[in-house]
VOKE-579986 format. One line per 5 residues: number of its first residue (from 1); their letters; for each residue x, y, z of C-alpha. Coordinates in steps of 0.001 Angstrom, whole numbers. Layout:
% residues N
NUM = a = X,Y,Z ~ ...;
//
This chain:
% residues 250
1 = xxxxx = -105730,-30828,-18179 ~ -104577,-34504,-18217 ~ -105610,-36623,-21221 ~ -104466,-39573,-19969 ~ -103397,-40859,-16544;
6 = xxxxx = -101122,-43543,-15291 ~ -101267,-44831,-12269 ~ -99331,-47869,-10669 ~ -98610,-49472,-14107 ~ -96627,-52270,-14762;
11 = xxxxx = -95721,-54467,-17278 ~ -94057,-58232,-17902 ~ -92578,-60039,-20768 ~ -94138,-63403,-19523 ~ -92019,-63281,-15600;
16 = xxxxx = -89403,-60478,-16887 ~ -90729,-56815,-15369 ~ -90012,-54055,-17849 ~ -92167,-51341,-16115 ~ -92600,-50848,-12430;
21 = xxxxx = -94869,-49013,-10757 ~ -95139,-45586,-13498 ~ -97415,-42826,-12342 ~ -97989,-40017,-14807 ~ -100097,-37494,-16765;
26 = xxxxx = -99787,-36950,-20398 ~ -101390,-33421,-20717 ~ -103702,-32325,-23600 ~ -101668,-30038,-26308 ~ -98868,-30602,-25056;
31 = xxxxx = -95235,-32500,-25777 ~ -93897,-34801,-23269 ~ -90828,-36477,-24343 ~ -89649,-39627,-23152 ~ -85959,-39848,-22363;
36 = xxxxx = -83684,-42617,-20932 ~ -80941,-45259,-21926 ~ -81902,-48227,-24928 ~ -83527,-50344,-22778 ~ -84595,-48846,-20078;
41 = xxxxx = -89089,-49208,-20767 ~ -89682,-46167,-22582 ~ -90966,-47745,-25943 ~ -92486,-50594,-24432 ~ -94385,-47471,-22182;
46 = xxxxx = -95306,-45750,-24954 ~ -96414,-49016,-27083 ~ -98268,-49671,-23780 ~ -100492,-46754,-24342 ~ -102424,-47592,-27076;
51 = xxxxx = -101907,-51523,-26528 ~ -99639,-52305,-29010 ~ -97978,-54792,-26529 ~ -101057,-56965,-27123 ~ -99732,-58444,-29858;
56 = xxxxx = -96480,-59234,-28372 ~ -96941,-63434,-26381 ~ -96579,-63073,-22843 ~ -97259,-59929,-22237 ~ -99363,-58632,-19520;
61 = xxxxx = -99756,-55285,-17238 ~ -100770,-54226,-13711 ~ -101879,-50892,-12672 ~ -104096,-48442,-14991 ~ -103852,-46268,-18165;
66 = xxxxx = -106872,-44064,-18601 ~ -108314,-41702,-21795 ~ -110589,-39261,-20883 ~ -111323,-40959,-16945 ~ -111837,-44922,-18979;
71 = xxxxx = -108867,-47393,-18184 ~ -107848,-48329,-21900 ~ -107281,-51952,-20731 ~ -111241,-52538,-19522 ~ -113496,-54688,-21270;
76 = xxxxx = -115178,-50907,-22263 ~ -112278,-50166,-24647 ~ -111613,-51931,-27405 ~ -108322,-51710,-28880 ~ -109534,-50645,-32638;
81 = xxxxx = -111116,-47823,-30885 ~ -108514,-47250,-28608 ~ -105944,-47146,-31657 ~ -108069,-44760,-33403 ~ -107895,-41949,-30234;
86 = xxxxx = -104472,-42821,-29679 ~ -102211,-42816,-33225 ~ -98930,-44067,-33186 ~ -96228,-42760,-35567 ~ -92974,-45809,-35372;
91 = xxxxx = -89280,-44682,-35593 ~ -88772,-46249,-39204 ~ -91417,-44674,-41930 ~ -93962,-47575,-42516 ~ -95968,-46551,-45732;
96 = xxxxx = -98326,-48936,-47045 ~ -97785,-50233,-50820 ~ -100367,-47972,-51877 ~ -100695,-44771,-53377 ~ -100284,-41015,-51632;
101 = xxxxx = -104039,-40953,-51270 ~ -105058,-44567,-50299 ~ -101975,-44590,-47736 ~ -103621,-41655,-45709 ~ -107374,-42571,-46727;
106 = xxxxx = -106688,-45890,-45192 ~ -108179,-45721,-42231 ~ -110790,-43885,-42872 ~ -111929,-47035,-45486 ~ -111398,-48786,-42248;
111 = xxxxx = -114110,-47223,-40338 ~ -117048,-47407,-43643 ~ -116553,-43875,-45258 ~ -116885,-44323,-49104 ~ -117810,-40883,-49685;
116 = xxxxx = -115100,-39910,-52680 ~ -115717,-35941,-51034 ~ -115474,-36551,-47744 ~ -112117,-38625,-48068 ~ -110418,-35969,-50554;
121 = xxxxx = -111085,-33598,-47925 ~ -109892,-35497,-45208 ~ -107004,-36388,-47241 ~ -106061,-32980,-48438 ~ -106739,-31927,-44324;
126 = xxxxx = -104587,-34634,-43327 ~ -101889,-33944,-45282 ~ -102260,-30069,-44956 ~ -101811,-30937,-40926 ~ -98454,-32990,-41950;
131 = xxxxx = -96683,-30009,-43973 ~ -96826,-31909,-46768 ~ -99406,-31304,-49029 ~ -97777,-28394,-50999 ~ -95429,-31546,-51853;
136 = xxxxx = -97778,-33797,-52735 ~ -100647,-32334,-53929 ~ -100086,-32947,-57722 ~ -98783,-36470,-57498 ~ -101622,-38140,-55087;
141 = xxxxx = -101850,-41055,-56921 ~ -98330,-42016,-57006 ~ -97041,-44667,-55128 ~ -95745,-43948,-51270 ~ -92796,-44894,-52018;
146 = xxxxx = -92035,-42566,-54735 ~ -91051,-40466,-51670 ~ -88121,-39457,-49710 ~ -88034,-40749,-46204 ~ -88415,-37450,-44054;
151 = xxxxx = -91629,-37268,-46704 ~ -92825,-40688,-45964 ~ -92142,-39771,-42129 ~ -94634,-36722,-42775 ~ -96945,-39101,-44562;
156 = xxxxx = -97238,-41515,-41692 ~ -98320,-38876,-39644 ~ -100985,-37877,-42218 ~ -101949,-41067,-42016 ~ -102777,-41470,-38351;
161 = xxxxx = -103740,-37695,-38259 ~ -106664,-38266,-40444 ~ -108734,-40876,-38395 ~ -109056,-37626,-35951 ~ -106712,-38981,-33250;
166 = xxxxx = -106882,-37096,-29748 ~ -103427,-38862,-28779 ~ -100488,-38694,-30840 ~ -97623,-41266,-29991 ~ -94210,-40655,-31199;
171 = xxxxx = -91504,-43626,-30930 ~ -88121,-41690,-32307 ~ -89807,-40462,-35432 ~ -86531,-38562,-36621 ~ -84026,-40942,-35609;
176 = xxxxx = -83535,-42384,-39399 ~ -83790,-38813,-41215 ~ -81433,-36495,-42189 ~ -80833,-32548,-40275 ~ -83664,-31021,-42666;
181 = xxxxx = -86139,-33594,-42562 ~ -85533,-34086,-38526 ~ -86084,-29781,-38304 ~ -89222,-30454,-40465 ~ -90795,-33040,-38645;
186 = xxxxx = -89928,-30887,-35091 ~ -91337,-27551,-36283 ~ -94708,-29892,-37233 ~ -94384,-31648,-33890 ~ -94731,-27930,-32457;
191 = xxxxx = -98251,-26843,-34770 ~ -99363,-30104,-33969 ~ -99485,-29767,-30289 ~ -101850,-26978,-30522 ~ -104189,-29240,-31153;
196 = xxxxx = -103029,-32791,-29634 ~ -101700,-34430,-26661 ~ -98464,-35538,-28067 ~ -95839,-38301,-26341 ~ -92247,-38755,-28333;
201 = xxxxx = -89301,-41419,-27350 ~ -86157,-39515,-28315 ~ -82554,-40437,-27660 ~ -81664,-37104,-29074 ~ -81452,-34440,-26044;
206 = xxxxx = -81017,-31419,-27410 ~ -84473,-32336,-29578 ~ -86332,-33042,-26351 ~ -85085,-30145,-25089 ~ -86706,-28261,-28428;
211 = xxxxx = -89329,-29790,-28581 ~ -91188,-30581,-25376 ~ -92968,-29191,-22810 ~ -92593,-31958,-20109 ~ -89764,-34549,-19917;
216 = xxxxx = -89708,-38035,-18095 ~ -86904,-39477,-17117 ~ -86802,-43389,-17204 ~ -84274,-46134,-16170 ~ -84328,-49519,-15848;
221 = xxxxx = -88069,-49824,-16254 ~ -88752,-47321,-13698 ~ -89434,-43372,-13988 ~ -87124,-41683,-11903 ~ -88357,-37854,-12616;
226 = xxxxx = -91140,-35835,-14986 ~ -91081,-32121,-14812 ~ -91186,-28990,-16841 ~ -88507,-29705,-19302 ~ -86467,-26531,-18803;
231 = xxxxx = -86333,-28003,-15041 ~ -85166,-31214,-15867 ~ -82469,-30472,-18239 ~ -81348,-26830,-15747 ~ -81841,-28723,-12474;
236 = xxxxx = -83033,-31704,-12415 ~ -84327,-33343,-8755 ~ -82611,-37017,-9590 ~ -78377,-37037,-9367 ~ -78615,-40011,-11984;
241 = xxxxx = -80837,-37639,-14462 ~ -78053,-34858,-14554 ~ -75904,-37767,-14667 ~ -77648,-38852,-18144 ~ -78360,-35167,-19265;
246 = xxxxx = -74800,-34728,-19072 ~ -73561,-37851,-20933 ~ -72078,-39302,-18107 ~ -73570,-42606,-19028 ~ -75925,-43526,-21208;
//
């Protein structure tokens, strides 16, 4: 089942196209990793889904993104909403200067719950779902930056975990950490998707290769192939997605 469907989307920097003409499904509880050269749309497709654009001037789209059968650029979804159901977990760790707790209670403040309960268990849930309370559990009150940066990386996914997301964006979340951290956060990737629809930009191959379930191929702002990942990277339909598998360019 399809979580989300794009159909005919595209999207401008004021006159400069970036996407062009992208038709896909992101299926529920499962990975689909985003692949391609630096520059080629895949962030600014993934930063489309949850309209994270908007706050970039000039931008505008064409075409339509829907959650659950609504198109997420309709005067029917607003954005706040649309960011809760859709998390988004950036390539650098972004803590907040707060605490352990506050960083992942955050949101939930956000939306009015004071309960002091409810937001320890959501908290503790949160982080439980992150791999990280075992870590953490005995120092929630110190500062988020008290922690290392695969553990920050772990926290920011607490973070947008706990506001109950049913869309999980991922833009390169291992890129800055070191080998343990980056096996970490893609054996969590894998628990997570049990329960998620999950979307991660890598550069790294062999981790899309571990980690997802479907792979799209993009370059220069269009998508040139999605398929079963053992397809794409065995035998791919496209000669220029072999061509990037392969590290003939790219």
């Amino acid at each position: 089942m399809a979580r989300m469907s794009v159909t005919g989307f595209c999207a401008y920097y004021g006159e400069n196209a970036a996407l062009q003409n992208i038709g896909l499904e992101i299926p529920d509880r499962q990975v689909l990793a985003l692949i391609g050269p630096s520059g080629c749309g895949k962030t600014t497709f993934l930063r489309s889904l949850n309209r994270m654009n908007d706050f970039v001037k000039g931008f505008k789209v064409k075409g339509q993104v829907t959650l659950d059968d609504v198109d997420i650029y309709s005067s029917g979804m607003h954005p706040v909403v649309l960011r809760r159901r859709v998390g988004m977990v950036f390539q650098k760790p972004n803590p907040f200067h707060k605490s352990i707790f506050e960083n992942v209670a955050y949101g939930l403040r956000i939306q009015g719950v004071r309960s002091r309960s409810i937001l320890s268990d959501r908290v503790e849930q949160s982080l439980r779902s992150a791999a990280l309370w075992e870590e953490v559990k005995d120092r929630l009150n110190s500062s988020a930056f008290s922690l290392s940066g695969g553990q920050q990386q772990r926290l920011c996914i607490a973070r947008a975990l706990a506001v109950e997301p049913e869309v999980l964006l991922l833009d390169e979340p291992a890129s800055a950490l070191d080998p343990i951290s980056t096996a970490r956060i893609e054996e969590l990737i894998q628990d997570l998707k049990t329960q998620y629809a999950i979307v991660i930009v890598t550069h790294n191959m062999q981790q899309a290769a571990r980690v997802s379930d479907k792979t799209a191929f993009f370059l220069s702002g269009e998508l040139v192939e999605m398929g079963e990942t053992s397809r794409i990277f065995t035998n791919p339909s496209d000669e220029r997605t072999e061509d990037y598998i392969t590290g003939r360019f790219g």
